[in-house]
N, C-alpha and C positions, 0 to 999 in steps of 0.2 A: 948152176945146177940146182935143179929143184930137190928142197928138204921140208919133210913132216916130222915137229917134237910133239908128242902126245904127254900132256902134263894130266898127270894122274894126282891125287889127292896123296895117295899116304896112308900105312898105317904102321905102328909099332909091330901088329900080328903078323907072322911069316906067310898065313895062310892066305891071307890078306890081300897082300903084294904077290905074291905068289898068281893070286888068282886075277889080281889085274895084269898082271906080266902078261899071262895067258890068254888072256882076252885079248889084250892089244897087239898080242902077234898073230893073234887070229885075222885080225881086223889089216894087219900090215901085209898078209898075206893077197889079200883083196884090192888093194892099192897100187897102184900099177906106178910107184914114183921111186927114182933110184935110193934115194938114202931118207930113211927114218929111225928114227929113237925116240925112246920112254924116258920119261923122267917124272919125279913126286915133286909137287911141292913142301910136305914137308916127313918125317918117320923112315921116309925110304931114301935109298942111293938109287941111282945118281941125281942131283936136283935140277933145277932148268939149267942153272949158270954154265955146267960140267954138260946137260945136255945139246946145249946149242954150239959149246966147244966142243965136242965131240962129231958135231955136223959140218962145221967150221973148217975142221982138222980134216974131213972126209973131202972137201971141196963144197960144200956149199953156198950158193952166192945168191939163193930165196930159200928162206925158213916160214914155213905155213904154222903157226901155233895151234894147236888142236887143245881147246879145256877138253879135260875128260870129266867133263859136271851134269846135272841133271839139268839144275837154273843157273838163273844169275842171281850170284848172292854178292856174298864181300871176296871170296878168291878170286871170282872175276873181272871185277869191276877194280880191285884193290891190288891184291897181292903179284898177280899173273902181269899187267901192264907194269906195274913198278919195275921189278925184273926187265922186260923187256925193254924198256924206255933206257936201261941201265945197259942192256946189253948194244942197244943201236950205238952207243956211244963208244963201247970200245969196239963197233965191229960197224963202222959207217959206209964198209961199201958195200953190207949185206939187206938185201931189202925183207922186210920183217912184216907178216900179217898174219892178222889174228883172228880166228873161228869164233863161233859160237858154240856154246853147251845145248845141251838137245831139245830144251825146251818142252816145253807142251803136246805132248803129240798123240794123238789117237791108237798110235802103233803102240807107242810104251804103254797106254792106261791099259789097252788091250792084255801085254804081259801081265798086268796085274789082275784079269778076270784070269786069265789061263793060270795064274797061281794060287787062285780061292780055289778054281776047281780040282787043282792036282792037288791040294792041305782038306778038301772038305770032303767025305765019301757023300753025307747028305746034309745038305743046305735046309735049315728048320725055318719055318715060315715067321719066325720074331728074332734069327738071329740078328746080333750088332755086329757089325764092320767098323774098323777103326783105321782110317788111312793113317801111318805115320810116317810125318817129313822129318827131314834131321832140322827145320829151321834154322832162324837167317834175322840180322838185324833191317835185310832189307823187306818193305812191306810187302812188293813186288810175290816174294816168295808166300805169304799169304795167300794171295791174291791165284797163284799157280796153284799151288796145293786143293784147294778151295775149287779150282776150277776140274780139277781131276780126278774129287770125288764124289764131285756130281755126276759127271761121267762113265765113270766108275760105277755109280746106281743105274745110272741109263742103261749101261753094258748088262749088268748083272741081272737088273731087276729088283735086286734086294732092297727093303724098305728103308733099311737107317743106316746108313754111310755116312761116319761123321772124320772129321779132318782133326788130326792134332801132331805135336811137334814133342822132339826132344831137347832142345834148345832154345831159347831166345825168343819164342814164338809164344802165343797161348790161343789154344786150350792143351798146354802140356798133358802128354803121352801116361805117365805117371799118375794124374790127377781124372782121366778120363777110363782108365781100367778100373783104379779104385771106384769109381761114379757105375760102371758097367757091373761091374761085379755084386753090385747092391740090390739092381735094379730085375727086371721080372725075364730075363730075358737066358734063355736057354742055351743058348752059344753065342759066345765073339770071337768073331777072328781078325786076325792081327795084321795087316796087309803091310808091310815094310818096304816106303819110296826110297829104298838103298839101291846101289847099283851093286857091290861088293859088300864081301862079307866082312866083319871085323869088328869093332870097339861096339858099332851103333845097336849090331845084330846080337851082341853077347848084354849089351845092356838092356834090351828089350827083354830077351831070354831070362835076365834077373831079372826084373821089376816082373814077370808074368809069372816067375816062382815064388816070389816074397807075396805079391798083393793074390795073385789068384786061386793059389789054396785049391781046395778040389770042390769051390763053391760053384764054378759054371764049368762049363767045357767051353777051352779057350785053346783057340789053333792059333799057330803062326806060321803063317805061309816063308815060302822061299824069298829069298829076295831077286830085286831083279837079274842081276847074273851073265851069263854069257851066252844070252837067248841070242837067235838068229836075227831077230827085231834089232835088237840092241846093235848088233855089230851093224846092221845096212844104217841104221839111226845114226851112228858114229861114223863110217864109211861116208855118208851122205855130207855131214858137218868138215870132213877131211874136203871132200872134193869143192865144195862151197868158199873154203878155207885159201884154196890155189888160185892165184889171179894172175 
């Protein structure tokens, strides 16, 4: 029998998990396959191990691995196959495939104009845009971010759309508010390549109260969330996922 585990990231925040939960039963709603289950790889219960025992236990004999990620960074390439590789072996007559994360897509950059324009009442002809990824020690994740803020300009129009990170990446998140906040420019907004709310969104929220002061008018859009995009984006990586 066919099974979908949708491995979610994690977070310590209730609201967090809460809100992935809710997404992904949206999304399970949509999926026309007998048995699926959630799991975190790390902050939340239940974790892959317990997920794929719990499909196991239901009857399943094909588990479709679903990342719930934007890219491909280290969970996917590292953490998520390790697990699996672990689990083929105590569970070798179950056959095991693995998805992709949603990548690059025109639809997601898309959510991200649709949320400058539901944080901005009026768009000023020298505001700054500041895409931010949560970064990755893999280059690759440059290289995406980079490509979705040009994009990102194309969609909008807006003159300066620059890319930076809160992690492991540079031009850090941190260092390019403070650089904005100097400079001649009458509004930034803060564009967040989150899927879920939690640690990244409450960190951004601080660094925009400590560095921004009431020097510029500085918005912070929604993160991306449980837009209708997102679910078909994820729905789309499930079905892709089934072989």
């Amino acid at each position: 029998m066919q099974a979908v585990l949708y491995v979610s990231h994690g977070s310590r925040y209730a609201d967090a998990t809460a809100e992935a939960i809710s997404f992904l039963e949206t999304v399970k709603e949509q999926v026309d396959i007998p048995l699926q289950e959630i799991c975190f790889l790390e902050l939340a219960t239940p974790d892959m191990k317990q997920g794929i025992a719990n499909l196991v236990t239901q009857g399943a004999t094909r588990i479709a691995i679903v990342p719930v990620l934007l890219l491909q960074a280290g969970h996917y390439y590292h953490d998520i196959p390790q697990v699996i590789e672990q689990q083929k072996a105590l569970y070798p007559a179950i056959s095991f495939t693995y998805g992709q994360p949603l990548g690059v897509q025109d639809r997601v950059t898309q959510i991200l104009a649709e949320r400058m324009n539901q944080a901005v009442v009026t768009m000023k002809s020298d505001m700054k845009v500041l895409l931010v990824g949560r970064g990755s020690s893999n280059p690759q994740t440059v290289i995406d971010i980079e490509t979705i803020a040009n994009r990102l300009k194309k969609i909008t129009g807006v003159a300066h759309v620059e890319a930076c990170y809160l992690a492991a990446c540079t031009p850090a998140f941190e260092g390019k508010l403070r650089a904005a906040v100097t400079e001649e420019n009458s509004q930034i907004v803060i564009v967040p390549y989150i899927w879920f709310t939690g640690f990244l969104m409450r960190h951004i929220q601080q660094r925009i109260t400590e560095i921004g002061g009431s020097k510029r008018e500085i918005i912070l859009c929604h993160h991306l969330g449980k837009h209708p995009a997102m679910q078909e984006a994820l729905k789309d990586r499930v079905i892709e996922a089934i072989v």
